[in-house]
LOPAPA-659491 format. One line per field, with one value per residue: residue number from 1; residue in three letters; x, y, z of N, C-alpha, C in turn. Coordinates in nm, 2 decimals, decimal comma. Each point is the difference from the previous one (the first is absolute). Example, Ala and Ser with C-alpha at 12.3 -4.5 7.8 and 13.67 -1.06 7.14 Angstrom:
BEGIN
i = (1  2)
aa = (ala  ser)
nx = (1,32  -0,04)
ny = (-0,57  0,11)
nz = (0,78  -0,07)
cax = (-0,09  0,09)
cay = (0,12  0,11)
caz = (0,00  0,00)
cx = (0,09  -0,08)
cy = (0,12  0,11)
cz = (0,00  0,08)
//
This chain:
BEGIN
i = (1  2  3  4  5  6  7  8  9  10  11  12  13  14  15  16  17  18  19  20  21  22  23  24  25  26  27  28  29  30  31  32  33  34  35  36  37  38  39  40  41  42  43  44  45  46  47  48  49  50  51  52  53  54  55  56  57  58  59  60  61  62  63  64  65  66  67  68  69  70  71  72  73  74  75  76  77  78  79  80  81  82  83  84  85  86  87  88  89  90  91  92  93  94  95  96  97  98  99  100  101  102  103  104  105  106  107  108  109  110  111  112  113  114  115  116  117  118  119  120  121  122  123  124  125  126  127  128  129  130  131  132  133  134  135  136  137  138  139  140  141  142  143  144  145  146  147  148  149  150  151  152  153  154  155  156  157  158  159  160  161  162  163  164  165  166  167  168  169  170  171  172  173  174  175  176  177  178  179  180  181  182  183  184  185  186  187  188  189  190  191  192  193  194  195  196  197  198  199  200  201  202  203  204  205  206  207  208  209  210  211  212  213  214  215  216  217  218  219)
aa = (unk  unk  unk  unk  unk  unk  unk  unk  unk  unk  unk  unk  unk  unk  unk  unk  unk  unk  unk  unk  unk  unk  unk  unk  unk  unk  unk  unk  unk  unk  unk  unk  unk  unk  unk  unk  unk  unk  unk  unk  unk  unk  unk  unk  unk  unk  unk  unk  unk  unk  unk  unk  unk  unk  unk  unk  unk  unk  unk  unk  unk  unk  unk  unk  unk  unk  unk  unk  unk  unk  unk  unk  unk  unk  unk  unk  unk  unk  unk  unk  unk  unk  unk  unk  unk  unk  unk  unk  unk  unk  unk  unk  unk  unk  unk  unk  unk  unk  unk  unk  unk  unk  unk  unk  unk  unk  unk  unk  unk  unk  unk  unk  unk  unk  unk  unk  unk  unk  unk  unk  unk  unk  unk  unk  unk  unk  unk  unk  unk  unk  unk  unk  unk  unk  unk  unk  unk  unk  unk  unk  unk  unk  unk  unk  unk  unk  unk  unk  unk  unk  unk  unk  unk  unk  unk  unk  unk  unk  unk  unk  unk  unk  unk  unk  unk  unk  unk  unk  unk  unk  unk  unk  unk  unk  unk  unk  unk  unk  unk  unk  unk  unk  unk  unk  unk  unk  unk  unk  unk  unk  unk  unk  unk  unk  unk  unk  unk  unk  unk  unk  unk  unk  unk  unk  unk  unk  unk  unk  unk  unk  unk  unk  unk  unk  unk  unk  unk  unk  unk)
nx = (-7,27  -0,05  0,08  0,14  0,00  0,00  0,06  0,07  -0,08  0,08  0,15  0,04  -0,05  0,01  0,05  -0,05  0,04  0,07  -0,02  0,09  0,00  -0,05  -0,06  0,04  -0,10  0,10  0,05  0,04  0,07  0,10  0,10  0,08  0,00  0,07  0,02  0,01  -0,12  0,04  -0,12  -0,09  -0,11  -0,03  -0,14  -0,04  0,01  -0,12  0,04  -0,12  -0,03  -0,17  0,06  0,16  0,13  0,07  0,01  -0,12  0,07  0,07  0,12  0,03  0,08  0,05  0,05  0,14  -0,05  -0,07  0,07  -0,12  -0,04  -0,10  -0,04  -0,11  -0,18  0,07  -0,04  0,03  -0,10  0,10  -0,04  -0,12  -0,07  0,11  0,05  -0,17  -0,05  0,10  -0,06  -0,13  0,04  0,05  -0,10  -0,10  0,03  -0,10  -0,03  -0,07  -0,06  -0,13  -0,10  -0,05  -0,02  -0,12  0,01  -0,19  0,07  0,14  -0,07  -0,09  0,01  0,12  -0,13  0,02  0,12  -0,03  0,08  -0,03  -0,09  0,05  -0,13  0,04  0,01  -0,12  0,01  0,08  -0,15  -0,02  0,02  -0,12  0,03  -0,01  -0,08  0,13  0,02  0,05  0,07  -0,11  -0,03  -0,04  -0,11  0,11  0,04  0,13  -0,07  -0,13  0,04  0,10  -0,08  -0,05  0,10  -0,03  -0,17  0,07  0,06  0,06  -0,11  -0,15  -0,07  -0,02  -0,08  -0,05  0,08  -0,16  0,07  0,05  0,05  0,11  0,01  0,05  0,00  0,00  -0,12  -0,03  0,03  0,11  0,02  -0,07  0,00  0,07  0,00  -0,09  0,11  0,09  -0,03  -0,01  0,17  0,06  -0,12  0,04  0,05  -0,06  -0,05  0,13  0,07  -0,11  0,04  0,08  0,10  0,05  0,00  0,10  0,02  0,09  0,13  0,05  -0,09  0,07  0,13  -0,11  -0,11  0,05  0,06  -0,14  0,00  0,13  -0,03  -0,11  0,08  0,05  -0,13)
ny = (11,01  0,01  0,11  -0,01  -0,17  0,07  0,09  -0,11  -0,05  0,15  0,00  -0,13  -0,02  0,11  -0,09  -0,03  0,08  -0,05  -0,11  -0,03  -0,10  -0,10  -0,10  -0,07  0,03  0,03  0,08  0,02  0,11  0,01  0,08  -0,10  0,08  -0,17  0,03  0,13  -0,09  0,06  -0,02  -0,11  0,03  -0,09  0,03  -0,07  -0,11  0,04  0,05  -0,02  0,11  -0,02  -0,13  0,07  -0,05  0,04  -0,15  0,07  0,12  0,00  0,03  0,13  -0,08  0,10  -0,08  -0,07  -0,10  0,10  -0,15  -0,06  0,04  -0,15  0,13  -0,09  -0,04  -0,10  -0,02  0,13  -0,02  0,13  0,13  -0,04  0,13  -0,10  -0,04  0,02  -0,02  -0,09  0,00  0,07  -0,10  -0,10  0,09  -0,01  -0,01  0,04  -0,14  0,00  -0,04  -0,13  0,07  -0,14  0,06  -0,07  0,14  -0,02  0,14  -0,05  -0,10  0,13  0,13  -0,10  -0,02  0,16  -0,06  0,09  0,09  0,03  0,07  0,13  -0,10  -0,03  0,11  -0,06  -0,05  0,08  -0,06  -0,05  0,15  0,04  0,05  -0,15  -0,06  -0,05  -0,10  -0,05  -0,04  -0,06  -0,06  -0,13  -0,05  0,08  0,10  -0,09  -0,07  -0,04  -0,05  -0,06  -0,03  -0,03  0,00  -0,06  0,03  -0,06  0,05  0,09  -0,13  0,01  0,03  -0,15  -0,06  -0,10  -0,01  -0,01  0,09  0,12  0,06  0,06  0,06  0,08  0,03  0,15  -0,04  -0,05  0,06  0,05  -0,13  -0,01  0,15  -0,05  -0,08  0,10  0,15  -0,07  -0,03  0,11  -0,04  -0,13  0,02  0,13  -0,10  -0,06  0,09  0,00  -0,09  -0,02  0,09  -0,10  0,09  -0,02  0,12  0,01  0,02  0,10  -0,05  0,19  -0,06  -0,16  0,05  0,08  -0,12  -0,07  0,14  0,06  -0,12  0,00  0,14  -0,04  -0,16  0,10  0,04)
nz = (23,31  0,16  0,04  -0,14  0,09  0,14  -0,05  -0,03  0,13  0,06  -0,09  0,08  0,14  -0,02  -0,12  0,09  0,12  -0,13  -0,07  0,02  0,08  -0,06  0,15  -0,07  -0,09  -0,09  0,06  0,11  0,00  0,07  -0,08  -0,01  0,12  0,01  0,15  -0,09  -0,05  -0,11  0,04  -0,03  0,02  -0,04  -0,08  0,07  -0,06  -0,01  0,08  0,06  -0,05  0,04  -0,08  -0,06  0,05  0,11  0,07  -0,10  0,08  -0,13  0,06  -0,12  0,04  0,03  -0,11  -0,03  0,04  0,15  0,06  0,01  0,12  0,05  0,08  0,06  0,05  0,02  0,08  0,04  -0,13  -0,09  -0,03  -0,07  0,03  0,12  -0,13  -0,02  0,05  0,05  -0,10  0,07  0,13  -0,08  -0,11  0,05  0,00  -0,05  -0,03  0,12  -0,10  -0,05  -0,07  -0,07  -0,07  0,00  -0,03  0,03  0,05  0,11  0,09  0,00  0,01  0,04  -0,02  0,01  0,11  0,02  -0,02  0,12  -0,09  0,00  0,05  0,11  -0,01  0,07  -0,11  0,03  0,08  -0,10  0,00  -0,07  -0,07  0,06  0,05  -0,04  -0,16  0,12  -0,11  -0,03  0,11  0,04  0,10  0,06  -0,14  -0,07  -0,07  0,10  0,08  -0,09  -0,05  0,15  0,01  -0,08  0,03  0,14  -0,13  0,08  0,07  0,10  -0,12  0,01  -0,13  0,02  -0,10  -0,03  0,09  0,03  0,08  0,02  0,10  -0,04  0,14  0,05  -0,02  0,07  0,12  -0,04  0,06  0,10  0,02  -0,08  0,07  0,13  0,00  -0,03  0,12  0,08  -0,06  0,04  0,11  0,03  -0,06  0,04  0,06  -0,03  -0,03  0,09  0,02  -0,08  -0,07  0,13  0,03  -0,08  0,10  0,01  -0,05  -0,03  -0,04  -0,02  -0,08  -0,05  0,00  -0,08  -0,04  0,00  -0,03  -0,04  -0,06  -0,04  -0,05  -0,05  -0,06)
cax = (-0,06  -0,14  -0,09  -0,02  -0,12  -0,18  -0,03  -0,04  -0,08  -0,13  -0,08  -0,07  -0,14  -0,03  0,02  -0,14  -0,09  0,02  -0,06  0,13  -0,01  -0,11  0,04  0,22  0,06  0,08  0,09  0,10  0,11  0,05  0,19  0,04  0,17  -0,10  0,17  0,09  0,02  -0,11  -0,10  -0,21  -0,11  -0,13  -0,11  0,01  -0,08  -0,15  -0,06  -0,10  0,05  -0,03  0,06  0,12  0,01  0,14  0,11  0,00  0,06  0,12  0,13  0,09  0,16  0,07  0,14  0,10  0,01  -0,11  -0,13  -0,02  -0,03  -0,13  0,06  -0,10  -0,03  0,05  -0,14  -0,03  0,06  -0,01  -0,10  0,08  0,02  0,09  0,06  0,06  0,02  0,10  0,09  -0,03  0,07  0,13  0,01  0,03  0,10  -0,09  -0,10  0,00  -0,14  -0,05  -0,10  -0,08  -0,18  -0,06  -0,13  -0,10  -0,01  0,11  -0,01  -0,08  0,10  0,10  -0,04  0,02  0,15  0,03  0,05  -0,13  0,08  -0,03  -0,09  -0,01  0,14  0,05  0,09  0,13  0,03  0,14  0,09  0,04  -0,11  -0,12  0,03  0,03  -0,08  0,11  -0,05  0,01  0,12  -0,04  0,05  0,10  0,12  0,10  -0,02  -0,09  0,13  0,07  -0,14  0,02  0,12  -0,01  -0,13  0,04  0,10  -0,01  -0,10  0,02  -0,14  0,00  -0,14  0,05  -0,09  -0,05  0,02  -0,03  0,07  0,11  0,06  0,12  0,05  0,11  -0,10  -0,14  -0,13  0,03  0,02  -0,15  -0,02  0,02  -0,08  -0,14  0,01  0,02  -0,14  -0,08  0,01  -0,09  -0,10  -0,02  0,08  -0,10  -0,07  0,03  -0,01  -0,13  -0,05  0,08  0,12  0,01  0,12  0,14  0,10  0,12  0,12  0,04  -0,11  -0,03  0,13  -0,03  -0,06  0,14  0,07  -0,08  0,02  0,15  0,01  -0,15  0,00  0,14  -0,07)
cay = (-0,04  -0,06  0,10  -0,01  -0,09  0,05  0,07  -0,08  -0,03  0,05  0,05  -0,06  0,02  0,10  -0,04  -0,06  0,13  0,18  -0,07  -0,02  -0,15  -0,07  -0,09  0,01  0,05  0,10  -0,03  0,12  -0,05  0,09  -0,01  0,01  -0,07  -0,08  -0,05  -0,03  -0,08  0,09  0,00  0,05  -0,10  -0,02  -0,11  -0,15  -0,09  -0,10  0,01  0,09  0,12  -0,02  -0,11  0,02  -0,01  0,00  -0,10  -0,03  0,09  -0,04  0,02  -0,11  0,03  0,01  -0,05  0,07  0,02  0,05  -0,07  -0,01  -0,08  0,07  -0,01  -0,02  -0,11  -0,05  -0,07  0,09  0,01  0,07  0,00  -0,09  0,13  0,05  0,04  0,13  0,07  -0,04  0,05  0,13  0,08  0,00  0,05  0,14  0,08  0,11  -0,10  -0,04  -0,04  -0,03  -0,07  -0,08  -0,02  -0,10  0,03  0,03  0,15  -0,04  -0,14  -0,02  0,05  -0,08  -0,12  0,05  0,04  0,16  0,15  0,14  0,13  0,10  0,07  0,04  0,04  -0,10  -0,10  0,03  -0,08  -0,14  0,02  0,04  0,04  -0,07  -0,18  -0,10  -0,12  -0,10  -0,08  -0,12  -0,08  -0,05  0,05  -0,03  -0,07  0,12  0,06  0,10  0,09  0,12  0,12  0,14  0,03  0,12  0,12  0,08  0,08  0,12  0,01  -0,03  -0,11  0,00  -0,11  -0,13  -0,06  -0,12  -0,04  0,09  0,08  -0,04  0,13  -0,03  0,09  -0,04  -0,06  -0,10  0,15  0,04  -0,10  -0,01  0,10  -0,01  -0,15  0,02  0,05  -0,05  -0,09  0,11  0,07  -0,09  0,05  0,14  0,00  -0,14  0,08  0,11  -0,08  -0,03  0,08  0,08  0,04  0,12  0,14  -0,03  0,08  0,03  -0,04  0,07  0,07  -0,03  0,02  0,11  -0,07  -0,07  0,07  0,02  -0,10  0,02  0,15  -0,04  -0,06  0,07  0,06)
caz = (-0,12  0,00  -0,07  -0,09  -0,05  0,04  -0,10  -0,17  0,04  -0,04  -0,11  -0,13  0,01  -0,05  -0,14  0,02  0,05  -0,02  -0,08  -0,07  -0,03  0,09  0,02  -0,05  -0,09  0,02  0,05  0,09  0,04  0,05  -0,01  0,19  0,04  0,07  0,02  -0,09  -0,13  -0,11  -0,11  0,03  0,10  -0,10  0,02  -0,12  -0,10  0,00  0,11  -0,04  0,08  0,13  0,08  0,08  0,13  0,00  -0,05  -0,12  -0,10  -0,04  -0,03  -0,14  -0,03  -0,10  0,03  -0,08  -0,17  -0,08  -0,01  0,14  0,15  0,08  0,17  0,03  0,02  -0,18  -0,04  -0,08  -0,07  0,00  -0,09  -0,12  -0,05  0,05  -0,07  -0,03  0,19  0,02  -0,16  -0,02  0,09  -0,05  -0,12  0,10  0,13  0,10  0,03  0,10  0,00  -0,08  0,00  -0,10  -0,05  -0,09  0,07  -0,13  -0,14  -0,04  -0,11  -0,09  -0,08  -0,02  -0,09  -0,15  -0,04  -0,02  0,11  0,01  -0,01  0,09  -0,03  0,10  0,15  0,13  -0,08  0,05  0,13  -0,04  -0,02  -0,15  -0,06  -0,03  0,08  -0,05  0,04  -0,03  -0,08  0,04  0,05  0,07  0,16  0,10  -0,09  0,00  -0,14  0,05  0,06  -0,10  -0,07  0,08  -0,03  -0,09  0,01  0,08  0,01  0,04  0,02  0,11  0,01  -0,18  0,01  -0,03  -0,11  0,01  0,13  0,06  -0,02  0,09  0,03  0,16  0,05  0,10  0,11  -0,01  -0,06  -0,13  -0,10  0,02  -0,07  -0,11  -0,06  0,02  -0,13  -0,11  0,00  -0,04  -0,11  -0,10  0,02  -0,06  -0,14  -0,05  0,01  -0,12  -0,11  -0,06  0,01  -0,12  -0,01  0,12  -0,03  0,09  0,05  -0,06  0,07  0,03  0,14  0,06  0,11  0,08  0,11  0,10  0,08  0,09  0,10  0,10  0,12  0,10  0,15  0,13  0,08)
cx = (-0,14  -0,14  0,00  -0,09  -0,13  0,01  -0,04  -0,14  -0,13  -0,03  -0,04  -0,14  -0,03  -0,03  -0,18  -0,07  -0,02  -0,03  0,12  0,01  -0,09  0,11  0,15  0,05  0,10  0,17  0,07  0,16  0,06  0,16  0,00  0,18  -0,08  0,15  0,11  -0,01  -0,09  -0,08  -0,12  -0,04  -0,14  -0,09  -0,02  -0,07  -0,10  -0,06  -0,10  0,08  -0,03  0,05  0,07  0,05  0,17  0,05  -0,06  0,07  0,12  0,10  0,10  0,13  0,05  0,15  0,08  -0,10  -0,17  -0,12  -0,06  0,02  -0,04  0,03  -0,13  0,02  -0,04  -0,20  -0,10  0,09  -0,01  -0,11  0,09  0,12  0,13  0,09  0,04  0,01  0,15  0,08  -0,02  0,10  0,12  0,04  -0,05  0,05  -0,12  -0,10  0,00  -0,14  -0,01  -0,19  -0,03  -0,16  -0,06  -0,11  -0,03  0,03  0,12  0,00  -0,05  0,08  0,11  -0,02  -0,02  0,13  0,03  0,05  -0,11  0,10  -0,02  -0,15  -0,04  0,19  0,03  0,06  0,12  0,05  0,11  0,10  0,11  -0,15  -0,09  0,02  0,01  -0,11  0,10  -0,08  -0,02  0,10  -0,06  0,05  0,07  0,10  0,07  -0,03  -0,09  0,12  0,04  -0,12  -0,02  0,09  0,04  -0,08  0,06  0,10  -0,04  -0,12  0,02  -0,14  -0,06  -0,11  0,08  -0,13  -0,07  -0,05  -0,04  0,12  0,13  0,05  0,11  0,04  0,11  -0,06  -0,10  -0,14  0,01  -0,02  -0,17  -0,06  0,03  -0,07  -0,14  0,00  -0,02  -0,18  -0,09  -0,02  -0,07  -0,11  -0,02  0,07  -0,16  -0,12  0,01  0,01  -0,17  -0,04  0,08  0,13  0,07  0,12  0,14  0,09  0,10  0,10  0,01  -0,11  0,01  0,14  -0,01  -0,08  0,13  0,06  -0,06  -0,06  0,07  -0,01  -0,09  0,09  0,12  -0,05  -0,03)
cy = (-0,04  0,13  -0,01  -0,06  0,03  0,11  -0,02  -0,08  0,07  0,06  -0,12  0,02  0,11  0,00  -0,08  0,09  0,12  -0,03  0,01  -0,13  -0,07  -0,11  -0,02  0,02  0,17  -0,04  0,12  -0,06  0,13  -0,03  0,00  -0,12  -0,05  -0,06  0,03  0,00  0,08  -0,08  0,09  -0,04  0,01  -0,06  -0,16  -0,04  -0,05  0,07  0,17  0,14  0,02  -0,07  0,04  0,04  0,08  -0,08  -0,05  0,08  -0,06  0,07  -0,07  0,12  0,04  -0,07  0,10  -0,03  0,02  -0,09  -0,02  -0,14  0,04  -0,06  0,00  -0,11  -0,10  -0,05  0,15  0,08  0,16  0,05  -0,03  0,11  0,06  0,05  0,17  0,10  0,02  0,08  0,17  0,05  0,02  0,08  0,16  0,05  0,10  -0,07  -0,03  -0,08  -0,02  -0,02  -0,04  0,01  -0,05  0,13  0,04  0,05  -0,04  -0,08  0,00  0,06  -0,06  -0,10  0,03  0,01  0,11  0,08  0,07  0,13  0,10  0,09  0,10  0,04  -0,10  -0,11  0,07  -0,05  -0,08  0,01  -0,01  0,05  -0,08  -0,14  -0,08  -0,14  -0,14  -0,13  -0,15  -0,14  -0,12  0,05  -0,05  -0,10  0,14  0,12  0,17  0,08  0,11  0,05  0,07  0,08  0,08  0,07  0,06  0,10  0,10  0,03  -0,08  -0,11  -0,03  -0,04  -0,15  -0,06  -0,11  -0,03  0,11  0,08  0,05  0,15  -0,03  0,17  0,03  -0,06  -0,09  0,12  0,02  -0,04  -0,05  0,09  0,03  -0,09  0,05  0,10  -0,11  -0,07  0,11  0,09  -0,09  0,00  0,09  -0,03  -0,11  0,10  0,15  -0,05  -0,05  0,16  0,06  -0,06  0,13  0,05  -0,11  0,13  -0,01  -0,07  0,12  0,01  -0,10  -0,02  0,14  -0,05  -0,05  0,05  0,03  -0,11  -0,02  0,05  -0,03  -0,06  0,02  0,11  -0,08)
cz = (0,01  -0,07  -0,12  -0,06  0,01  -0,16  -0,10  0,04  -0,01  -0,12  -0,14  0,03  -0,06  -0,11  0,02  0,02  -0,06  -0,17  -0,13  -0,06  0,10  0,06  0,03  -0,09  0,03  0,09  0,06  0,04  0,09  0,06  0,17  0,01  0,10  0,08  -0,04  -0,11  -0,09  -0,08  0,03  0,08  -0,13  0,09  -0,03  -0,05  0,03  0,12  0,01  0,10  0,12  0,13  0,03  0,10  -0,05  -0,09  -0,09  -0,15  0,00  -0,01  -0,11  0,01  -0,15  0,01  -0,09  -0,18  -0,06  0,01  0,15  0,07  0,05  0,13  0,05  0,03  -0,12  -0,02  -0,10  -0,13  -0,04  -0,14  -0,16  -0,10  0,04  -0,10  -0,07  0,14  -0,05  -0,11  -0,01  0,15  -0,04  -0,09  0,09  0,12  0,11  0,01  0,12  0,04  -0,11  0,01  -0,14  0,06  -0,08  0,00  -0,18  -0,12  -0,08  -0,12  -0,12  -0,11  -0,01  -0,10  -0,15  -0,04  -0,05  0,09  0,02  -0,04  0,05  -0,04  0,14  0,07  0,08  -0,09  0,07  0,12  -0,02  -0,05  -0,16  -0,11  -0,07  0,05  -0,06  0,07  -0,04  -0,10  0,10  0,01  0,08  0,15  0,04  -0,08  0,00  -0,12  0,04  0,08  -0,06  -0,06  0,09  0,03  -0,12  -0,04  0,12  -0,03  0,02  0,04  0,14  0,02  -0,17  0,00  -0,05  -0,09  0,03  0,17  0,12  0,03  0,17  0,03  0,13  0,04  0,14  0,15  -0,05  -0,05  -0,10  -0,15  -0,04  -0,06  -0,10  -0,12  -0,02  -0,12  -0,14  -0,06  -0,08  -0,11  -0,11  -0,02  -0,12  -0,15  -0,02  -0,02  -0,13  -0,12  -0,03  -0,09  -0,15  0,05  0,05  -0,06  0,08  0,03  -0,07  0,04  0,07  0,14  0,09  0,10  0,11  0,12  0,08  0,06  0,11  0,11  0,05  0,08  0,10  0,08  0,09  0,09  0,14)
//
């Protein structure tokens, strides 16, 4: 389990280095059997990304009835965000990672509370023909939970209203890469919209992208 930890380590730093979220803001998690016992290992509370150490990442249990326990060192707490982590492994099954971003383009566009639509193909990154934007919810309530939860359907990265935005995949890479997509698309949607009212892709055109992502990634 000590590499899992070094993983989420290095990629919350990365969320600094790679200009996703500044500081501690954001949050990583990564699904792991710890002894036995099924839950995560997350980032914690307050503590700057550079500073962490091992025995600062948190392990949260999953019990019978869904809720947690935290198997750490009780003096660290886990990120305040632990809730929906916990609610998107449980609700997807191919989640093996989580990254939350506070990053710029995200945010910026989330603060219009709107879906991006298919002005660009790469909207299919997420896995439906346009990115959902979970309605607002204060942090680390149950309320924001289920809102992600439900922009997540049949989707694998959404924008969080007001806030920034949460992708999960079957890796930490993956899951990272996705997030850096999502960023960029927002980018490329802040940048189209100055410019007018951009062409939207088709539904028909845009299940023909899907299919073709599929196929891409069994390649």
């Amino acid at each position: 389990m000590l590499e899992k930890k070094k993983e989420v380590i290095e990629y919350a730093k990365k969320l600094n280095t790679e200009n996703l979220s500044p500081l501690r803001s954001g949050n990583i998690s990564v699904r792991a059997n710890n002894d036995g016992v099924d839950g995560f290992f997350i980032t914690p509370s307050g503590i700057r990304y550079d500073e962490l150490k091992t025995e600062s990442i948190v392990f949260l249990e999953f019990n019978e009835n869904n809720n947690l326990k935290k198997i750490s060192d009780k003096t660290v707490n886990p990120s305040t965000e632990w809730r929906f982590h916990q609610d998107i492994y449980i609700e997807k099954k191919d989640a093996q990672a989580i990254v939350h971003a506070h990053s710029a383009n995200a945010a910026a566009v989330s603060a219009h509370g709107k879906n991006i639509p298919a002005f660009h193909y790469m909207v299919a990154l997420a896995g439906g023909n346009n990115i959902k934007c979970a309605e607002y919810a204060t942090f680390g309530t149950k309320e924001l939970s289920q809102n992600i939860i439900n922009a997540l359907e049949e989707r694998k990265a959404c924008l969080m209203s007001n806030h920034g935005q949460v992708a999960f995949g079957k890796s930490l890479s993956e899951a990272f890469e996705l997030a850096e997509e999502i960023e960029n698309i927002c980018h490329q949607y802040i940048n189209t919209i100055k410019l007018g009212k951009p062409k939207i892709l088709s539904d028909e055109e845009m299940k023909k992208i899907l299919d073709k992502i599929k196929n891409y990634k069994k390649n």
